[in-house]
N, C-alpha and C positions, 0 to 999 in steps of 0.2 A: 337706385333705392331698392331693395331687395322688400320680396313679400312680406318677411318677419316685421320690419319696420314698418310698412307704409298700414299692417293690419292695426299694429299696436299705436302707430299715430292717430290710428281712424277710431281705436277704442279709446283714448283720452280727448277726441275732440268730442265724440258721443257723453263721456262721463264729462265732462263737459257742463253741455246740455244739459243734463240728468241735474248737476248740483250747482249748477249757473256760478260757474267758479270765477274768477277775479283773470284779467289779462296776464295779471303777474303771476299767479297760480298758473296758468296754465303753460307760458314760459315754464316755468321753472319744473311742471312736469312734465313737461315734453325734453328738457332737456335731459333729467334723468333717464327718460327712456330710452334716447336717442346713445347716453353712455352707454346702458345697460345692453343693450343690440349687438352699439359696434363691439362686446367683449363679446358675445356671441357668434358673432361675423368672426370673430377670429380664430375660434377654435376652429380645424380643420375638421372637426370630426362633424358630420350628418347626424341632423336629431335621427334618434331612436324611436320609431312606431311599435307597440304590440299588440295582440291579438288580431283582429279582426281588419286594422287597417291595410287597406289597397294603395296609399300613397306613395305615389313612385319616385318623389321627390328624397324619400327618409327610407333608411335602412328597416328594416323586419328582425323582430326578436320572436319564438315561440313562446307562449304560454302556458304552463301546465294545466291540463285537462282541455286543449284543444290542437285538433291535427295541424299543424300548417300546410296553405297549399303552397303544391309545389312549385307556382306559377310567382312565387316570391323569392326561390329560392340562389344560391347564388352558384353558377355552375364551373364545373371545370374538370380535366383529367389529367392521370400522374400513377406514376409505377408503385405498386405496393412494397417498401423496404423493412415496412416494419409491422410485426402483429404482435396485440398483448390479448389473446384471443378471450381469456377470461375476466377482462375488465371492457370491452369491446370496445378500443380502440386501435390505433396503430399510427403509423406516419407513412404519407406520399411523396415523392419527388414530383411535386409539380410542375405541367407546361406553362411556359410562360415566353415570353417573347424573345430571349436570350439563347444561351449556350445550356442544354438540358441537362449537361454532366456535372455541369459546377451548382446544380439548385440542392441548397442544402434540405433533407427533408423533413416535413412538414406534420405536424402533430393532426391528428383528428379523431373523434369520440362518434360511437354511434349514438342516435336519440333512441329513448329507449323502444320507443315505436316503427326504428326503421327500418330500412326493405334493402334487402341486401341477396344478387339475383348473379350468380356464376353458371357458364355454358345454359344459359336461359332457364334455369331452375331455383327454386330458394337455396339458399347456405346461409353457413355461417362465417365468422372471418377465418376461423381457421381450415376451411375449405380450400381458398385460395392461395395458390403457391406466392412466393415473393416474387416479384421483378413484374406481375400482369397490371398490364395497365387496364384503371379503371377510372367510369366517368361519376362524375362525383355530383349530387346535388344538395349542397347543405346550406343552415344560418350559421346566427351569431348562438352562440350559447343559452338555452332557456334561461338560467342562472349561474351567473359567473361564480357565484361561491362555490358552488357544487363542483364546476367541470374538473374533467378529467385531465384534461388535455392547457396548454398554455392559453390565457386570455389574453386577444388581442386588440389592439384599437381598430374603431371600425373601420376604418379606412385602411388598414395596412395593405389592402391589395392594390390599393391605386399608386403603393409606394416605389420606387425603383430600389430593387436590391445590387446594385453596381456590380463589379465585376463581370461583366459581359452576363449579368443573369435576367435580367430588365426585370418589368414589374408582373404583379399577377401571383408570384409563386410562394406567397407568405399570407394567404386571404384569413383575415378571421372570420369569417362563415366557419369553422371546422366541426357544427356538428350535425350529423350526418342525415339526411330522409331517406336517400336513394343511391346505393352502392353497386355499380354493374358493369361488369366486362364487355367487351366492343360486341361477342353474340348476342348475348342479353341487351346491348343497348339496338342493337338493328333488329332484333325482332320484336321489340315493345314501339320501334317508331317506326317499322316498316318498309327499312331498307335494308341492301343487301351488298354484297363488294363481289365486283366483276373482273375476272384475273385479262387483264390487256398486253403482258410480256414478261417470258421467262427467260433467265440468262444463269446458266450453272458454268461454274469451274470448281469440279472436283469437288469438293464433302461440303462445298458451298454457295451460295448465287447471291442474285436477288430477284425481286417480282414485281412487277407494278401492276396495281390493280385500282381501282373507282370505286368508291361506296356511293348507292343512288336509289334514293324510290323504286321497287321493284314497277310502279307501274308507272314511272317516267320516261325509263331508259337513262343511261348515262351519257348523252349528250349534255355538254356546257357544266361538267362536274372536276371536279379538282382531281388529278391521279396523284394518288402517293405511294411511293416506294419502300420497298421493305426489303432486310436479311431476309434470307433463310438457309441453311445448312441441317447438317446428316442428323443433328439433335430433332428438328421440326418432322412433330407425328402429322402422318396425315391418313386420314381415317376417308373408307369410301364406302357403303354400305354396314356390312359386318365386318370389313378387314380392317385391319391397322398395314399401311405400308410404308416402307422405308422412303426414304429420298432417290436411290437407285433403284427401287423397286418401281419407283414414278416413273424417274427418269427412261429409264429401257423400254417401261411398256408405251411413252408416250412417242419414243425413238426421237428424241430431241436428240440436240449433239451441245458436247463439251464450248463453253465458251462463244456461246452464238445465240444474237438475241433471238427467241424466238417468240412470235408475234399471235395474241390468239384473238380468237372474236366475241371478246366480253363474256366468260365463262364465270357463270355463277358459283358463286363459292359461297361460303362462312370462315371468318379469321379469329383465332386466340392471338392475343397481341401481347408484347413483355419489350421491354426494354434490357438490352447488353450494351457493354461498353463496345466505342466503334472505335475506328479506326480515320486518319486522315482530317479531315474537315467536316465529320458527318455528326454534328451535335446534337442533332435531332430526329435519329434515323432507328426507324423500331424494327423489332425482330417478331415475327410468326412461329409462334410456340406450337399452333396446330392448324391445320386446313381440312376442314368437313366438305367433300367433294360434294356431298347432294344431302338432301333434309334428311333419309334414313339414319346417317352417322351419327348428324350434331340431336336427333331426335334420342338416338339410344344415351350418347352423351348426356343429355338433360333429363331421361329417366333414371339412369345413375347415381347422377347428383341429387334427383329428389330424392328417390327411398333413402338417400344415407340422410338427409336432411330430414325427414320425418319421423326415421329413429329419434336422433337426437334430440327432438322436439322434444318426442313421448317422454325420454329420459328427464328431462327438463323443467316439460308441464309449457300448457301454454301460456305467454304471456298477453296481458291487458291492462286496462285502467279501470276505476271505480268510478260508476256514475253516479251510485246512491248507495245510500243505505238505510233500512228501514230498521230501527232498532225496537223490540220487546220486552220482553222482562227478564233477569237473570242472566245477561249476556246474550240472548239469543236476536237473529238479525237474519232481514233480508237482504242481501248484496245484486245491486243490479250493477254488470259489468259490462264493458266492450271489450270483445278481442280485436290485437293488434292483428294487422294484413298482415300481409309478403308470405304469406305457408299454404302446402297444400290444402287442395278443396278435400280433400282426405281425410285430413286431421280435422277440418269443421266437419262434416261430421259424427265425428264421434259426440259431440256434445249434441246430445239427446235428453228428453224430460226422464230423469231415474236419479237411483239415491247412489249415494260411494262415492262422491267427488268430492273431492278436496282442493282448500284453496290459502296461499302462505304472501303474506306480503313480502316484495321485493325493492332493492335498491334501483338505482336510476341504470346501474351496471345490467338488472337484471339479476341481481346475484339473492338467493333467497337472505331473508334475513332472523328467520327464527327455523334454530332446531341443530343438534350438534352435529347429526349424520348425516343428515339429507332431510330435503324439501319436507315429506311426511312427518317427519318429528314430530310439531308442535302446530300443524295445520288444522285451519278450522275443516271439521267436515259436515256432511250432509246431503239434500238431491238437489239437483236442477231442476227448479220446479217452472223454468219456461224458457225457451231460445226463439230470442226474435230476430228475421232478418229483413235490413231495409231493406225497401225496392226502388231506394235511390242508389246510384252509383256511390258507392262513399270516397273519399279520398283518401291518398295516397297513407298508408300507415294504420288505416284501419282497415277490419273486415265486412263491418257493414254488419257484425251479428253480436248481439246484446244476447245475456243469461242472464235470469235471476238465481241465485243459489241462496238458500234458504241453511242458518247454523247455528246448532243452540250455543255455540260459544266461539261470538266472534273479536279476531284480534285487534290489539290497538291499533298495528297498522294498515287495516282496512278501512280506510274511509273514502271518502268523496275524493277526486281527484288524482289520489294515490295509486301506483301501479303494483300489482297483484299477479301471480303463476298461477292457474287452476288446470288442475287432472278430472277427466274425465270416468268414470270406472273402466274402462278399457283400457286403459296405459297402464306400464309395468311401473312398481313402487322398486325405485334404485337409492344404490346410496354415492351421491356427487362428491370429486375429489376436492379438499380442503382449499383447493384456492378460486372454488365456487358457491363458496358460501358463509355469511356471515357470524356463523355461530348464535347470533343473540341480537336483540336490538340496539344493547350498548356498544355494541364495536365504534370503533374510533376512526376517523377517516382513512388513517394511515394503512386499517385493515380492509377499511371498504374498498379502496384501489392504493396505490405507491401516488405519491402528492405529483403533481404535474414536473415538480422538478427534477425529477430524469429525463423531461425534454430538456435537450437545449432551447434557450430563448431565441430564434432566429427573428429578429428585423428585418 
């Protein structure tokens, strides 16, 4: 007898009680409940929790105007094949327990709050090249009406996708908190991959190496193998060198495993098609010999990331809104996490900041040029920062901005860009921006069905 039953037997023999009901009455509700159950018992699908619930019996949905933690989220990784960078989604070929070449790929949406961290720095999707594998932490869709991406039953991951593809690589989780390449995922948890044997023949090898707690050692860790060839940068300080520029200076030889003693590295990972029997076998797109390299790598990636910010405007959600007379309002907002402490900031108590409500894409939704058209403005008349740690997707820093004429789409729970006076007034190209409130969904993004539906 499963908990759902045995609770709702327990609350008609209490009602019961309560209305000292007849032997035959309560037969007869006990049987209906006893129907009503087993149709329940028979959906495969797991009730649905949201917000706030911890139940780890029932799946997790996010709710607008609250972060989800990540500690519910549903995890996995898979080659990037596809990016539609200004509606922010794309599709993965996800791993799964199968033949990795035959998984057909996998639709997924960012949330509009999430954290998205390439060579250990923020970006954006179209930052990262196709084919990098990334580790994925996502749910089910805040609102299925909204998504961008295909809606799936909640249970599709438990499903077996046959053809030697097994189960796991169809998840409805696809949208997204936490999007990060193998650097970015070992330096936010602390570990690192240690090179244990090189073998080259000609313009190409392979390498086995242990990812492991830097202060554990790699004792009792899994070693996995990888390509590599003449394409894999490998960067050591300030240089960039070739494969044969490695190779001669390390004086290896042609075709001969050569054995090393746990030599610290950092790995960019991508998936290529292989060769043989090797379904499952990833390629090293770059190897940062010491932290100096992957350190300048990740300075890189941020300043181009904190342009595009500026150009942008930051994005957040709407806590409150204090409204006055004639249109005029206090806006108390949060900004979203994942961006530099650089860009926070800039938001300081002064006047000249402007602020435009946006879609779930991010995408502005009033003004025909760009974000400034038709933006409320006004000062930051105050920036608070917790001093609790906040979760994953926020900043942990609240603004009140103060504007005599604020828009419809500013309210409570709704997500909002605000500019700082510091950032440049740009005009974004036309397939990042909605022109107007009325746009229609089909302008807001292209409807899900240019995925294919994969089961």
């Amino acid at each position: 007898m499963t908990k759902t039953r045995t609770l709702m037997i327990r609350c008609c023999w209490r009602k019961r009680q309560e209305s000292k009901l007849s032997s035959q009455s309560l037969l007869a509700l006990m049987i209906l409940v006893l129907v009503h159950v087993s149709l329940i018992d028979a959906d495969a699908s797991p009730p649905i929790q949201k917000g706030n619930s911890t139940t780890s019996e029932a799946l997790f949905r996010p709710v607008q105007g609250e972060f989800p933690p990540i500690e519910l989220a549903h995890t996995y990784r898979g080659e990037l094949v596809f990016v539609d960078h200004a509606n922010r989604r794309g599709s993965l070929r996800v791993q799964g327990s199968g033949m990795f070449f035959r998984n057909d790929p996998h639709p997924f949406a960012l949330l509009p709050y999430a954290v998205v961290r390439y060579r250990n720095a923020p970006a954006d999707l179209r930052d990262i090249p196709l084919g990098t594998i990334l580790r994925v932490h996502a749910f089910l869709p805040p609102d299925p009406t909204l998504s961008a991406v295909p809606v799936l039953p909640p249970n599709n991951k438990e499903k077996d996708a046959n053809h030697n593809r097994g189960a796991g690589i169809f998840p409805a989780e696809n949208h997204v908190l936490l999007l990060e390449d193998e650097a970015s995922y070992c330096k936010r948890t602390g570990n690192r991959w240690y090179l244990t044997e090189i073998k080259l023949n000609g313009d190409h090898g392979t390498v086995k190496a242990i990812r492991a707690r830097e202060e554990n050692g790699v004792e009792g860790n899994h070693e996995e193998t990888f390509s590599i060839d003449s394409s894999t940068r490998i960067y050591r300080s300030r240089e960039l060198l070739t494969l044969d520029e490695w190779l001669n200076e390390s004086d290896w030889k042609q075709d001969t495993p050569i054995a090393l003693e746990n030599f610290p590295i950092d790995l960019g990972i991508i998936w290529k098609p292989t060769s043989k029997d090797l379904f499952t076998h990833f390629h090293l797109s770059e190897i940062w010999l010491d932290e100096v390299a992957l350190q300048r790598a990740s300075h890189q990636q941020k300043e181009r990331h904190i342009h595009w910010t500026k150009a942008r405007w930051m994005p957040g959600w709407v806590d409150a809104v204090d409204y006055g007379e004639f249109g005029e309002a206090t806006v108390t907002a949060t900004l979203f996490g994942g961006m530099a402490e650089e860009l926070y900031r800039d938001f300081k108590i002064e006047d000249g900041a402007m602020m435009n409500p946006v879609e779930v894409t991010l995408k502005h939704t009033h003004g025909a040029y760009g974000p400034a058209h038709m933006a409320c403005r006004g000062p930051i008349i105050k920036v608070i920062r917790s001093e609790k740690s906040p979760p994953l997707g926020s900043s942990g820093i609240q603004i009140q901005f103060k504007t005599d004429l604020v828009l419809e789409g500013v309210r409570p729970s709704k997500i909002i860009r605000v500019r700082p006076p510091s950032w440049p007034i740009v005009n974004l190209p036309r397939e990042e921006y909605l022109n107007d409130g009325s746009s229609t969904s089909e302008e807001r993004f292209p409807t899900p069905d240019i995925f294919p539906k994969y089961r």
